[in-house]
Gaussian input, Z-matrix of N, CA and C with variables (Angstrom, degrees):
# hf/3-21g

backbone

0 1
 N
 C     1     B1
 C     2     B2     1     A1
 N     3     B3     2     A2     1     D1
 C     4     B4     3     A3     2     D2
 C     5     B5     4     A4     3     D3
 N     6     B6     5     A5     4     D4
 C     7     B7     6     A6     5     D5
 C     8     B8     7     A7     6     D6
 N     9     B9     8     A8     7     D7
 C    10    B10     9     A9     8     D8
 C    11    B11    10    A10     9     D9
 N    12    B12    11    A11    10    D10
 C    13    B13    12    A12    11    D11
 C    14    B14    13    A13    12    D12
 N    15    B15    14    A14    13    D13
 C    16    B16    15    A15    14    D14
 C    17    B17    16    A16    15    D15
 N    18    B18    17    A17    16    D16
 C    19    B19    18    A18    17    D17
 C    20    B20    19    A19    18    D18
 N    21    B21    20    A20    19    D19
 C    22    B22    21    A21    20    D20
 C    23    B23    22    A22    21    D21
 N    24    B24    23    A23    22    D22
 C    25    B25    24    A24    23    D23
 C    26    B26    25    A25    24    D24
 N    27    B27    26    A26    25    D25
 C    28    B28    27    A27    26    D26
 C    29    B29    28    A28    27    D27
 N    30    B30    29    A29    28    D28
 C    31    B31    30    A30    29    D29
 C    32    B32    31    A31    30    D30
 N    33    B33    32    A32    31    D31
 C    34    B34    33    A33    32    D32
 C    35    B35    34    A34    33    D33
 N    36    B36    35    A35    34    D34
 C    37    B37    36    A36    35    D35
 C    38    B38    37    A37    36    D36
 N    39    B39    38    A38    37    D37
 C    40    B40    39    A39    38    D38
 C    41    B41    40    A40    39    D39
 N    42    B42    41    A41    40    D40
 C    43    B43    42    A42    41    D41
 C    44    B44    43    A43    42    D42
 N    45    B45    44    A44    43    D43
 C    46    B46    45    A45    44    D44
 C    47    B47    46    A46    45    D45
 N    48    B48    47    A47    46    D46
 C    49    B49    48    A48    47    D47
 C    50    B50    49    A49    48    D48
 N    51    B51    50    A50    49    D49
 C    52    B52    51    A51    50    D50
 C    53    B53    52    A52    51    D51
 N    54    B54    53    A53    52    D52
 C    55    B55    54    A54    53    D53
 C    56    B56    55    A55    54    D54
 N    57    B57    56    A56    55    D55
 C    58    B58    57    A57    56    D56
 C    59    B59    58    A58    57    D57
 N    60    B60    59    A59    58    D58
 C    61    B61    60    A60    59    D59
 C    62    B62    61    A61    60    D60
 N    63    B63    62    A62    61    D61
 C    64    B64    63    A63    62    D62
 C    65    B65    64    A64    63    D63
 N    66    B66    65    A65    64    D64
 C    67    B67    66    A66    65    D65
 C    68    B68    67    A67    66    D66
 N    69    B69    68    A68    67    D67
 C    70    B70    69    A69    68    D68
 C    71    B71    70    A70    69    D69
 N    72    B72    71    A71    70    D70
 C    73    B73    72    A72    71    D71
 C    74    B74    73    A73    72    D72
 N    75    B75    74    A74    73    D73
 C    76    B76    75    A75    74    D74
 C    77    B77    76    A76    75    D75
 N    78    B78    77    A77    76    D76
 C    79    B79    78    A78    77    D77
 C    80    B80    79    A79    78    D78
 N    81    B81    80    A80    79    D79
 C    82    B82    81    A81    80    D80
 C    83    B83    82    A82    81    D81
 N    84    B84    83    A83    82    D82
 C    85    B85    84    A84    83    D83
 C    86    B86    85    A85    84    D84
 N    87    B87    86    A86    85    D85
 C    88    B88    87    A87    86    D86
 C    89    B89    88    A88    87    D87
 N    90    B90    89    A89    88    D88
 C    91    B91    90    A90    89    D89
 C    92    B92    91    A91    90    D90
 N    93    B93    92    A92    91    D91
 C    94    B94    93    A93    92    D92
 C    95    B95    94    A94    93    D93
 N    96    B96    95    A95    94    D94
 C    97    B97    96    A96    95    D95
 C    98    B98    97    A97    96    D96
 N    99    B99    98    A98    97    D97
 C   100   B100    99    A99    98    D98
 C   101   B101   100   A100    99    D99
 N   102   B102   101   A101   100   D100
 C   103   B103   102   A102   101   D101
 C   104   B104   103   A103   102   D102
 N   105   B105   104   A104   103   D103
 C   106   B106   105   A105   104   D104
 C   107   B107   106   A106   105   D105
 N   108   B108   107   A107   106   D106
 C   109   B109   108   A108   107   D107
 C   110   B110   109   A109   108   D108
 N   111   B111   110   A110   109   D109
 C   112   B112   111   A111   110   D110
 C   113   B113   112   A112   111   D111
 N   114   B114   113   A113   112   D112
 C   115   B115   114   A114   113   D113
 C   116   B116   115   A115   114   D114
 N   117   B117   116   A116   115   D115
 C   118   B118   117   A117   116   D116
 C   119   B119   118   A118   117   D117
 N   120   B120   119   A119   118   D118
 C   121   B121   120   A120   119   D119
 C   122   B122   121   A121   120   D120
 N   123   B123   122   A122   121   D121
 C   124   B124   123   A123   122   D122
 C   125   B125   124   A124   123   D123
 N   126   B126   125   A125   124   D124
 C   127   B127   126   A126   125   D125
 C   128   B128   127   A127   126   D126
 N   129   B129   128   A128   127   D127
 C   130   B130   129   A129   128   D128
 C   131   B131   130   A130   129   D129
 N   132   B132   131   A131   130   D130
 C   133   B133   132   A132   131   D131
 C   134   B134   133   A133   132   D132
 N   135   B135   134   A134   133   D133
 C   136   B136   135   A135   134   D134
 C   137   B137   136   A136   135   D135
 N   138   B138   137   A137   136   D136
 C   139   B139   138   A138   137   D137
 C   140   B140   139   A139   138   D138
 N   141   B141   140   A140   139   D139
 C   142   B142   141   A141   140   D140
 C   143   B143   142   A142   141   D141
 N   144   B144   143   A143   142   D142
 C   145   B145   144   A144   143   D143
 C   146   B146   145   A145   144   D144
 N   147   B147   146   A146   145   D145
 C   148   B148   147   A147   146   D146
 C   149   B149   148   A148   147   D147
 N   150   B150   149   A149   148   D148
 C   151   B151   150   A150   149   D149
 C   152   B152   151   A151   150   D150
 N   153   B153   152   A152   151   D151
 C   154   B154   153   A153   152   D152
 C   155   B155   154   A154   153   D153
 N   156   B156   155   A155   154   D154
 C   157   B157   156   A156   155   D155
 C   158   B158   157   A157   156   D156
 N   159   B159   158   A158   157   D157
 C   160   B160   159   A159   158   D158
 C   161   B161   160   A160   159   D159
 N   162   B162   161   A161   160   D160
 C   163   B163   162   A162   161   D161
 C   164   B164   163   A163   162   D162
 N   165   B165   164   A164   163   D163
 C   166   B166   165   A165   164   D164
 C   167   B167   166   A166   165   D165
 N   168   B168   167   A167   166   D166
 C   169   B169   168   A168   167   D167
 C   170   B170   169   A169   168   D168
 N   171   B171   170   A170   169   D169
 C   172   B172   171   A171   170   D170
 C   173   B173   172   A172   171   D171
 N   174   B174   173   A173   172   D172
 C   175   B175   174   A174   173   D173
 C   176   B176   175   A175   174   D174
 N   177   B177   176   A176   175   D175
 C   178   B178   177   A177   176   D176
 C   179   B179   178   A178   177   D177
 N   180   B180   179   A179   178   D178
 C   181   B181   180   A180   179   D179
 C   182   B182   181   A181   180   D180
 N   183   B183   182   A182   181   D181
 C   184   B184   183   A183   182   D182
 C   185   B185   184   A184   183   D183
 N   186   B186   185   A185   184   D184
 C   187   B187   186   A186   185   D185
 C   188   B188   187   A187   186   D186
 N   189   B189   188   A188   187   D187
 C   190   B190   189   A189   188   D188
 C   191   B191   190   A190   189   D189
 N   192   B192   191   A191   190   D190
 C   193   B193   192   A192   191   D191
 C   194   B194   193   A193   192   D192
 N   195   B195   194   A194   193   D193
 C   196   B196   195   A195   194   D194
 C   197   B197   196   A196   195   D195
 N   198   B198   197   A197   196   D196
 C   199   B199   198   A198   197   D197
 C   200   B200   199   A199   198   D198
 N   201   B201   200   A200   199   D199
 C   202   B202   201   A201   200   D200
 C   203   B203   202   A202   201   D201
 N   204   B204   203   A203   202   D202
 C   205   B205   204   A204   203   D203
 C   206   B206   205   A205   204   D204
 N   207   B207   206   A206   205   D205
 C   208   B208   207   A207   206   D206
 C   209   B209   208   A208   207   D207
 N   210   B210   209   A209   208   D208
 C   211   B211   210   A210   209   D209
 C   212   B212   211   A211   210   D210
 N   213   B213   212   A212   211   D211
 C   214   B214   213   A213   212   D212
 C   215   B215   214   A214   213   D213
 N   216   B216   215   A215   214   D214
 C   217   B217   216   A216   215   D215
 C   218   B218   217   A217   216   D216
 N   219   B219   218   A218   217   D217
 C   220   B220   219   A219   218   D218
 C   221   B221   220   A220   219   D219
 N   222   B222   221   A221   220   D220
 C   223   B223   222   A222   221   D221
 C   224   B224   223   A223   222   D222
 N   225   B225   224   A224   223   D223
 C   226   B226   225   A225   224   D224
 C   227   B227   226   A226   225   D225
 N   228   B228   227   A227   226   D226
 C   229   B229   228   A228   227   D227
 C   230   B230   229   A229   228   D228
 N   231   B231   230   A230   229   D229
 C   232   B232   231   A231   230   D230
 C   233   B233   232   A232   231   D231
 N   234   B234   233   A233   232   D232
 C   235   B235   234   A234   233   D233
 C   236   B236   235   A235   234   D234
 N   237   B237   236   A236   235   D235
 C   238   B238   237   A237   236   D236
 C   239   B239   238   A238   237   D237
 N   240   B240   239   A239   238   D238
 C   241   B241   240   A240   239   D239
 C   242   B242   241   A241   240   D240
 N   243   B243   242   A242   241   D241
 C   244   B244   243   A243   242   D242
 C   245   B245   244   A244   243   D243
 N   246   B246   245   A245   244   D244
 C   247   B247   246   A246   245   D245
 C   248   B248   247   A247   246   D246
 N   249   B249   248   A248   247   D247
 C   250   B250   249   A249   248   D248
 C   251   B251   250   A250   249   D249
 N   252   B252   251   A251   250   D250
 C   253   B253   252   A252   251   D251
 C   254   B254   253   A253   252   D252
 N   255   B255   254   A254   253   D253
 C   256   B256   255   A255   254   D254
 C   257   B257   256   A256   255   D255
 N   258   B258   257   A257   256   D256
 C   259   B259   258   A258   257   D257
 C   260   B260   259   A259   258   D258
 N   261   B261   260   A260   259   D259
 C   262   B262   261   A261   260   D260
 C   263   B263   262   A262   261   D261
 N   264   B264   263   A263   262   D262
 C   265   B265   264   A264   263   D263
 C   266   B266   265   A265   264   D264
 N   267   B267   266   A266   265   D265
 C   268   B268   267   A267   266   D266
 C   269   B269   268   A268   267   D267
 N   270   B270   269   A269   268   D268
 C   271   B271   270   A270   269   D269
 C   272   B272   271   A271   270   D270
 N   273   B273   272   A272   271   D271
 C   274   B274   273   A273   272   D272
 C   275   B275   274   A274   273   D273
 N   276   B276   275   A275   274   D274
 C   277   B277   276   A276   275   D275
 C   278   B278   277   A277   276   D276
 N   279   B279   278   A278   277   D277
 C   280   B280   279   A279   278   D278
 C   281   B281   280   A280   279   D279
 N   282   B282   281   A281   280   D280
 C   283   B283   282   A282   281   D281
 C   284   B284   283   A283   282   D282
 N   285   B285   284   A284   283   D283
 C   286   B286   285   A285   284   D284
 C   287   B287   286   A286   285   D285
 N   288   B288   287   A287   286   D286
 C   289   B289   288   A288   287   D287
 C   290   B290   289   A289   288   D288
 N   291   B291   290   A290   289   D289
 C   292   B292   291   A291   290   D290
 C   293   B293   292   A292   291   D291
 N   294   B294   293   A293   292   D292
 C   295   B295   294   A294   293   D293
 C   296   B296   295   A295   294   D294
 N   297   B297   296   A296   295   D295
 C   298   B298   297   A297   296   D296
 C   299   B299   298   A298   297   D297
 N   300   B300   299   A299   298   D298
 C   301   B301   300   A300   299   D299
 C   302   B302   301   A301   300   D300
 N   303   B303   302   A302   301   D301
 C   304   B304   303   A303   302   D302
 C   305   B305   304   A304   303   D303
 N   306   B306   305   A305   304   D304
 C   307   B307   306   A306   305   D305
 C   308   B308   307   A307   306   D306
 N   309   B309   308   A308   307   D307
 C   310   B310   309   A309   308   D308
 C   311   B311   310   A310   309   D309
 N   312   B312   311   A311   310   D310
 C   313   B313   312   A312   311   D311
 C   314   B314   313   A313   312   D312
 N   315   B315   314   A314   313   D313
 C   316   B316   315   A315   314   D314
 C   317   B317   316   A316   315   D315
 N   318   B318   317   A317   316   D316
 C   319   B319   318   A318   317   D317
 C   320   B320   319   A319   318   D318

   B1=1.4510
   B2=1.5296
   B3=1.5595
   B4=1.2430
   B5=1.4714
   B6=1.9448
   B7=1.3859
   B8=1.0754
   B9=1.6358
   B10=1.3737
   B11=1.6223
   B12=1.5185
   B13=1.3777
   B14=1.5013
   B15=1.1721
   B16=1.3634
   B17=1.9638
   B18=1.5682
   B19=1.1460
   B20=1.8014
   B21=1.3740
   B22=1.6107
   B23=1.3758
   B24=1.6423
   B25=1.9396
   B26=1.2847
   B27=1.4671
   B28=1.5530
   B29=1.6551
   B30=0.4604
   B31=1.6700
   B32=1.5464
   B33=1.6324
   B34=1.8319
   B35=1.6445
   B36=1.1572
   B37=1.2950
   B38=1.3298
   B39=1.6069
   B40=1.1622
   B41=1.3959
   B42=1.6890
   B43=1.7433
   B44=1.6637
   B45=2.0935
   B46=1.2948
   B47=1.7959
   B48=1.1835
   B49=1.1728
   B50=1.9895
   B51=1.2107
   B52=1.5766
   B53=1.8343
   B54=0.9976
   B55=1.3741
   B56=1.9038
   B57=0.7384
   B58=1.5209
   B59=1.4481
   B60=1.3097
   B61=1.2685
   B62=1.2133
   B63=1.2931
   B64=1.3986
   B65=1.4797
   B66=1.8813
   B67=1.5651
   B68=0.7669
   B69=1.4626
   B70=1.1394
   B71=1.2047
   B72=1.4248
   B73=1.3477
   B74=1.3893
   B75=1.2511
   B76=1.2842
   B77=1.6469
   B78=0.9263
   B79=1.6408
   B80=1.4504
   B81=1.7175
   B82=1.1160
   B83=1.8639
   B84=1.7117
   B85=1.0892
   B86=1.5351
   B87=1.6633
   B88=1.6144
   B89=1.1792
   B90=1.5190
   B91=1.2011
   B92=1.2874
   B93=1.2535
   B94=1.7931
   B95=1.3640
   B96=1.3806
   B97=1.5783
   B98=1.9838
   B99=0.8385
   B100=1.1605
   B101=1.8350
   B102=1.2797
   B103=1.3261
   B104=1.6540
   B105=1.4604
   B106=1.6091
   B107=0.4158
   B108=1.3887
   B109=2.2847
   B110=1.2895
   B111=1.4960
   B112=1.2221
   B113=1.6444
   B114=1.5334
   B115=1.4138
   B116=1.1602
   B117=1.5810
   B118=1.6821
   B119=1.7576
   B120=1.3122
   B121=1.6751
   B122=1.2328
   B123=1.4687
   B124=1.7671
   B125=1.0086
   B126=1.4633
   B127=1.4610
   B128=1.6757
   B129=0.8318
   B130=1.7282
   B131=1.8459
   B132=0.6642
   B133=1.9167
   B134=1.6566
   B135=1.5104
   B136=1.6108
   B137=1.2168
   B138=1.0570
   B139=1.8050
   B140=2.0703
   B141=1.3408
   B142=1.3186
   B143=1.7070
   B144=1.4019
   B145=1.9812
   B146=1.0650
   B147=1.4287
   B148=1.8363
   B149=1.5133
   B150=1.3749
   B151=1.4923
   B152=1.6204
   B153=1.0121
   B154=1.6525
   B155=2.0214
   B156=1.3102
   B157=1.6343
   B158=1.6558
   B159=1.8944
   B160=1.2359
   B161=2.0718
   B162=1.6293
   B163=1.4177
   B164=1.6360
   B165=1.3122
   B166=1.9804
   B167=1.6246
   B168=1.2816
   B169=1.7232
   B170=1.8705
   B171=1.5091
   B172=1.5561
   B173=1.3111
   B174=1.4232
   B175=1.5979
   B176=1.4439
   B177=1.2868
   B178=1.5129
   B179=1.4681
   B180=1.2757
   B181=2.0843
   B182=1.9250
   B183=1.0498
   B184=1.1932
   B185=1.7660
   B186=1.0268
   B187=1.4168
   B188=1.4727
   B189=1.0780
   B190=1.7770
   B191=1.0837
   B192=0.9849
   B193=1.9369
   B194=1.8232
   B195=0.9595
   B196=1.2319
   B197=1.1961
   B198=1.3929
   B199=1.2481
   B200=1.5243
   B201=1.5510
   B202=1.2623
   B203=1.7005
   B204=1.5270
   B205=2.0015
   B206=1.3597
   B207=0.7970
   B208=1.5082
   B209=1.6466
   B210=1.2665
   B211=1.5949
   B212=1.6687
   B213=1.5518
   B214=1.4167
   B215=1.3010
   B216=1.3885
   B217=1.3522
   B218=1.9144
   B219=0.8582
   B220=1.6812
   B221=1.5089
   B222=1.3152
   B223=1.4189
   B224=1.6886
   B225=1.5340
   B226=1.0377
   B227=1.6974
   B228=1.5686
   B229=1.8546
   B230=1.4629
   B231=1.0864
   B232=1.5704
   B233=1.3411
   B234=1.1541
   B235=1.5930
   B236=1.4928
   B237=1.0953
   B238=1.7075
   B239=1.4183
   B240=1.2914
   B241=1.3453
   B242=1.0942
   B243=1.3166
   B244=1.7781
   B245=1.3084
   B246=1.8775
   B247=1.1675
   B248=1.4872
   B249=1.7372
   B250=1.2429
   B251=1.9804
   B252=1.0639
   B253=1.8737
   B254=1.7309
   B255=0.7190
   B256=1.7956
   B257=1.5530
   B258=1.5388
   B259=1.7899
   B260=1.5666
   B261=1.5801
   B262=0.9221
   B263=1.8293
   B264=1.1308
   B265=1.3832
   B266=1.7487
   B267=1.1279
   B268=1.6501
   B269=1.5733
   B270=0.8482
   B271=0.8709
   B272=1.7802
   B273=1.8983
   B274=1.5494
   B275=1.4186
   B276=0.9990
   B277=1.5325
   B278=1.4526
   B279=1.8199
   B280=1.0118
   B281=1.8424
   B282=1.1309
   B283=1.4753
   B284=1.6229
   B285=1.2775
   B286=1.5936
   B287=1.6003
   B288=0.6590
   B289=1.6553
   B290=1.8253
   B291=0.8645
   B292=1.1207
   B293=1.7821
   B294=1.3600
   B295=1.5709
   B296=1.3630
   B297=1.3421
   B298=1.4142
   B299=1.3825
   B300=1.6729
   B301=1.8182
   B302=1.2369
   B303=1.3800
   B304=1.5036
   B305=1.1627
   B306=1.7622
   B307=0.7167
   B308=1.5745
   B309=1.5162
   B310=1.1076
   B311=1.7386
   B312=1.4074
   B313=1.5542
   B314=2.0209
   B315=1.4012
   B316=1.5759
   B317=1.3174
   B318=1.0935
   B319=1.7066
   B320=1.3509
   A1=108.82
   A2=117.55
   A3=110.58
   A4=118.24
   A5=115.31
   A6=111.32
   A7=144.86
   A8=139.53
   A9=111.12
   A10=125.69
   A11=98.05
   A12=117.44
   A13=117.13
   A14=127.01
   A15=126.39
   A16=118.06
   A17=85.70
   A18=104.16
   A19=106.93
   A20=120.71
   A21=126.20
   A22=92.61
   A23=135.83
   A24=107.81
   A25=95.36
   A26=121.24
   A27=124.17
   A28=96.22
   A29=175.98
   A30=160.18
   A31=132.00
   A32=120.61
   A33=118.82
   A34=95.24
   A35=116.85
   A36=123.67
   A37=109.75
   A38=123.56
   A39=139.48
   A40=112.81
   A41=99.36
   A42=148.62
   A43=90.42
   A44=95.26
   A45=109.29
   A46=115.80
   A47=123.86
   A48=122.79
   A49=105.49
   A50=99.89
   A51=101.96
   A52=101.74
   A53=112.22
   A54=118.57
   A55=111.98
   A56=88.95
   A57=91.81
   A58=123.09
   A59=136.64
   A60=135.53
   A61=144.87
   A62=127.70
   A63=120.13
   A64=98.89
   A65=129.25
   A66=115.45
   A67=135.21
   A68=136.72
   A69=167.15
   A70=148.47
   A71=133.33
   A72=111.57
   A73=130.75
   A74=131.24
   A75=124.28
   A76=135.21
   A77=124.21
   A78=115.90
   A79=78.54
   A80=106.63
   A81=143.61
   A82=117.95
   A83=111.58
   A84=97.46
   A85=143.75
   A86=86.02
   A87=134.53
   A88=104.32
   A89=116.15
   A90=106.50
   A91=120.32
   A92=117.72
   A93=122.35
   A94=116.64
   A95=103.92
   A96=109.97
   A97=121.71
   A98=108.05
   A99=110.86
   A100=113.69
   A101=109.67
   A102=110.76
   A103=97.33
   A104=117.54
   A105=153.47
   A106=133.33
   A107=93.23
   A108=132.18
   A109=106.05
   A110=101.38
   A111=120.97
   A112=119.55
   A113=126.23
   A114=119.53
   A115=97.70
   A116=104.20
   A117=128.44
   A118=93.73
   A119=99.18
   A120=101.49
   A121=125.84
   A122=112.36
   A123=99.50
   A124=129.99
   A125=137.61
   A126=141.93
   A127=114.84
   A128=133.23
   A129=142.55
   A130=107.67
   A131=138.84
   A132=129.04
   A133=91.00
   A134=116.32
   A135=114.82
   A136=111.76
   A137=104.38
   A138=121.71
   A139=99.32
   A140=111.19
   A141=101.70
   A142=108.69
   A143=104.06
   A144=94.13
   A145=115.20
   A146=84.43
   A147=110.40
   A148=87.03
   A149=130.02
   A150=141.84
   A151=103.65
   A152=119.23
   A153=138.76
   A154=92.86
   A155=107.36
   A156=124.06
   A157=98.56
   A158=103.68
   A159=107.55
   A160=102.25
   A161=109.59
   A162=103.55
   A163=104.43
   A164=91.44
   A165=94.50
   A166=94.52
   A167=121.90
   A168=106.18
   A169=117.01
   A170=123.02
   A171=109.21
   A172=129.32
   A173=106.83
   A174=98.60
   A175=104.56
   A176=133.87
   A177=121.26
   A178=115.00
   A179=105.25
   A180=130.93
   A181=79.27
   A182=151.25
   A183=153.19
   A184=114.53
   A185=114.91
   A186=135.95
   A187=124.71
   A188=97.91
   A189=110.14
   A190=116.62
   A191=153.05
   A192=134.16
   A193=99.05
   A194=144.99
   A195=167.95
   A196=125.14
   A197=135.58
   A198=144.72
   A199=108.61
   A200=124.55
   A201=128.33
   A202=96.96
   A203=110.38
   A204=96.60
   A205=111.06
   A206=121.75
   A207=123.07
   A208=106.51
   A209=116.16
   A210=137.06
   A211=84.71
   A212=144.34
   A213=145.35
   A214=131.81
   A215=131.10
   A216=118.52
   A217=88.76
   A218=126.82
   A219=100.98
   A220=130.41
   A221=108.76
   A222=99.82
   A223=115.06
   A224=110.31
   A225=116.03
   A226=106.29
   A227=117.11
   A228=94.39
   A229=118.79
   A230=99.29
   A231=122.43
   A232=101.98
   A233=127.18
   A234=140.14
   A235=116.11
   A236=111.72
   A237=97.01
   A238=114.01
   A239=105.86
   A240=130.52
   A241=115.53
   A242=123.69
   A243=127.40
   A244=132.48
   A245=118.27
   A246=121.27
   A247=100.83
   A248=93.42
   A249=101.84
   A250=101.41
   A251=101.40
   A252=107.16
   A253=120.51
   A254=107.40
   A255=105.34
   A256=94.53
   A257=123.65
   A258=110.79
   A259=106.04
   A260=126.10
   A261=139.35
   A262=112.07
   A263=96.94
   A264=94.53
   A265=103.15
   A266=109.28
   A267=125.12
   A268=107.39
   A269=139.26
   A270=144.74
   A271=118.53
   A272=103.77
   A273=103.53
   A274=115.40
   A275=143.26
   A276=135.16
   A277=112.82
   A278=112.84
   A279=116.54
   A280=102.03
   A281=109.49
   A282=113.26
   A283=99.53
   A284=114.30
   A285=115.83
   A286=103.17
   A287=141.77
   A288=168.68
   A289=134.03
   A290=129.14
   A291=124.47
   A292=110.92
   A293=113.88
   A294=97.89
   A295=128.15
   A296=105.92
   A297=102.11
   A298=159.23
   A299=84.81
   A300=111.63
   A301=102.49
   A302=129.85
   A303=98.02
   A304=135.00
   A305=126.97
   A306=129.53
   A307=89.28
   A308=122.13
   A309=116.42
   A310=118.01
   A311=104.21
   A312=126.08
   A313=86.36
   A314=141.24
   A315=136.81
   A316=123.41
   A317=109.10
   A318=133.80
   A319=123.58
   D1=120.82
   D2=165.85
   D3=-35.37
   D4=140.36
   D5=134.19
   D6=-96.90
   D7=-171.79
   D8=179.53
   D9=-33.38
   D10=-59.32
   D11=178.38
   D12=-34.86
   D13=-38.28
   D14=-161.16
   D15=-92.76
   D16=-27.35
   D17=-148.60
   D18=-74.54
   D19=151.29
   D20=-160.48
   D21=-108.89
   D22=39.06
   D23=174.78
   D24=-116.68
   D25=78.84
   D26=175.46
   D27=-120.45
   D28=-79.88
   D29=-155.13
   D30=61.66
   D31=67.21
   D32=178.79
   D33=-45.28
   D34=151.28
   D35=145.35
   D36=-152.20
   D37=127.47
   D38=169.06
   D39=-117.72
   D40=105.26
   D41=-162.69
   D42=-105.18
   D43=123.45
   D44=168.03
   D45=-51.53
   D46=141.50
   D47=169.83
   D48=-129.63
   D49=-179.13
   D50=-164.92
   D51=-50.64
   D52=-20.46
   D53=-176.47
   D54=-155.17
   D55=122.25
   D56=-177.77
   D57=73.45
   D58=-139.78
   D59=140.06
   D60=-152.09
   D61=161.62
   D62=-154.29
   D63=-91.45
   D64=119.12
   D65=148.88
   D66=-89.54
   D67=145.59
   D68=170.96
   D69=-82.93
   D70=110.13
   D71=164.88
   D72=-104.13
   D73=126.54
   D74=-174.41
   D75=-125.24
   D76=154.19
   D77=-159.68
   D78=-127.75
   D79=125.41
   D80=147.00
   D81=-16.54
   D82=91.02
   D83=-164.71
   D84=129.00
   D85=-49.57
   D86=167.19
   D87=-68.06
   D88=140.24
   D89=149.42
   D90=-93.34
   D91=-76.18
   D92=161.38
   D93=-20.56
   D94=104.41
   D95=166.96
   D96=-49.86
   D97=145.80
   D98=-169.75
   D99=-89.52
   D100=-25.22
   D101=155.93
   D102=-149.76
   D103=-176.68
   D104=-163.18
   D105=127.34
   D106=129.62
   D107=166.05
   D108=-101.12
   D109=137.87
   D110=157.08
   D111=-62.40
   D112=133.44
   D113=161.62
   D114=-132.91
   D115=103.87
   D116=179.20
   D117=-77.51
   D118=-42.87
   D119=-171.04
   D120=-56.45
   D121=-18.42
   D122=174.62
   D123=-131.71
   D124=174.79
   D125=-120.04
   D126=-67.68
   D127=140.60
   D128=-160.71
   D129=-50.79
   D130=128.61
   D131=175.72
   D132=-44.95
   D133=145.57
   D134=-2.52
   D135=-83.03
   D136=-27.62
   D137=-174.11
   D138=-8.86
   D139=123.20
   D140=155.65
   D141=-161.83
   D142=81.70
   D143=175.94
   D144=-79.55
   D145=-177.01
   D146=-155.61
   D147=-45.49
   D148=-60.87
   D149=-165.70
   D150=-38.79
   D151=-51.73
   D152=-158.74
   D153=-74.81
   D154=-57.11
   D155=171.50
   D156=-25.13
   D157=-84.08
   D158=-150.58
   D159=-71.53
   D160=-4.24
   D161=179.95
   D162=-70.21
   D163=-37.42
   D164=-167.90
   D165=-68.89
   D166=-51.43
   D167=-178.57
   D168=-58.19
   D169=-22.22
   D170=146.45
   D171=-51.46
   D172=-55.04
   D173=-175.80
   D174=-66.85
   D175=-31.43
   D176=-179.36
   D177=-45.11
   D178=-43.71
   D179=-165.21
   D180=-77.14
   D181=-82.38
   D182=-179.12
   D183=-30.48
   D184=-27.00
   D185=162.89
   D186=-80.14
   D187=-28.64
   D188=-166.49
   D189=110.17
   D190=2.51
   D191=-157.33
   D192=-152.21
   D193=173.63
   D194=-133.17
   D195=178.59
   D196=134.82
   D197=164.41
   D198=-62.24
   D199=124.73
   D200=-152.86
   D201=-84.20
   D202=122.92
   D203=-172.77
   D204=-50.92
   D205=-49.94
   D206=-162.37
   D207=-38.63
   D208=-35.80
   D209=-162.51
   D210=-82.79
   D211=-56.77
   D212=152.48
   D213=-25.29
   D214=-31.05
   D215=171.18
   D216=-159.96
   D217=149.55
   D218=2.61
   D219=-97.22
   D220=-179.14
   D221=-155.91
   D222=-89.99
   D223=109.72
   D224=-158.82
   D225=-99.88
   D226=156.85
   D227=-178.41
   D228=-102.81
   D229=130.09
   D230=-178.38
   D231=134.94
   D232=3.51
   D233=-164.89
   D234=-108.88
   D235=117.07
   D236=173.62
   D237=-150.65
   D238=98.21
   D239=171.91
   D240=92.45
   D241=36.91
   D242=-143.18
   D243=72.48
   D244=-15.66
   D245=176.85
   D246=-101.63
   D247=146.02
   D248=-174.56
   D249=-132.41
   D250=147.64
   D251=-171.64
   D252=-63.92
   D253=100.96
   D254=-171.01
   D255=-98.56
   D256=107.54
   D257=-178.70
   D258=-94.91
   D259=-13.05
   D260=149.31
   D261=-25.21
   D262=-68.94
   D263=-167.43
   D264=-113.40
   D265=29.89
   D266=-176.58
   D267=34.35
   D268=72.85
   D269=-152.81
   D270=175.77
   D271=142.65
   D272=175.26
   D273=-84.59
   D274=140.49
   D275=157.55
   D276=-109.22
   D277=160.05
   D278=168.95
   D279=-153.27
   D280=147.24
   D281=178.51
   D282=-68.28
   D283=159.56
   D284=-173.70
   D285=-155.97
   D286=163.64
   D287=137.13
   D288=-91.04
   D289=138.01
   D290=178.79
   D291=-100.18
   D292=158.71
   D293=-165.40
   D294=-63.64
   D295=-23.67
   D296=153.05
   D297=-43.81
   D298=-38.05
   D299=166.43
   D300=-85.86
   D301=-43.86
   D302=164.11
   D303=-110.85
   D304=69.66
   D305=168.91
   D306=-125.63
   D307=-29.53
   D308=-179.59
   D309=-67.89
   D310=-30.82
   D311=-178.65
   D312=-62.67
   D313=-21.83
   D314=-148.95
   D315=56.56
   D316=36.52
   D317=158.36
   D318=-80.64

């Protein structure tokens, strides 16, 4: 049975908001996000480039948690940089980890 350490239900998601968008971290299940920042500063949904990609994977690392590599390359299409387009919930997602899980994963 997974333990904390091992376990993959961490979930970034950066959800259009009136301006920019709000990220997220979320555990599978959870309701209460486990962290979020606002980014009023960048471009309106859907809009999200490569630039916007590797900004949301800083604030993740600034948060604690990381986009898990494996989910990063290879580079698959509809994929960008680990984020992938959810229009469902307008919003990018990417699977994530916190440093614990991947340090325990030998990351």
């Amino acid at each position: 049975m997974p333990d904390e350490h091992t376990r993959r239900d961490l979930t970034a998601v950066c959800r259009a908001a009136d301006t920019g968008y709000v990220l997220q971290v979320r555990r599978e299940g959870v309701e209460v996000p486990l962290a979020e920042k606002d980014l009023t500063h960048w471009p309106d949904y859907p809009a999200f480039p490569f630039d916007a990609a590797h900004a949301a994977g800083r604030e993740l690392i600034r948060l604690g948690y990381m986009i898990w590599p494996d989910t990063v390359l290879p580079v698959v299409p509809g994929v960008l940089a680990g984020w992938r387009h959810d229009p469902e919930q307008r919003a990018w997602v990417a699977q994530v980890g916190s440093f614990d899980q991947l340090r325990a994963a030998g990351i």
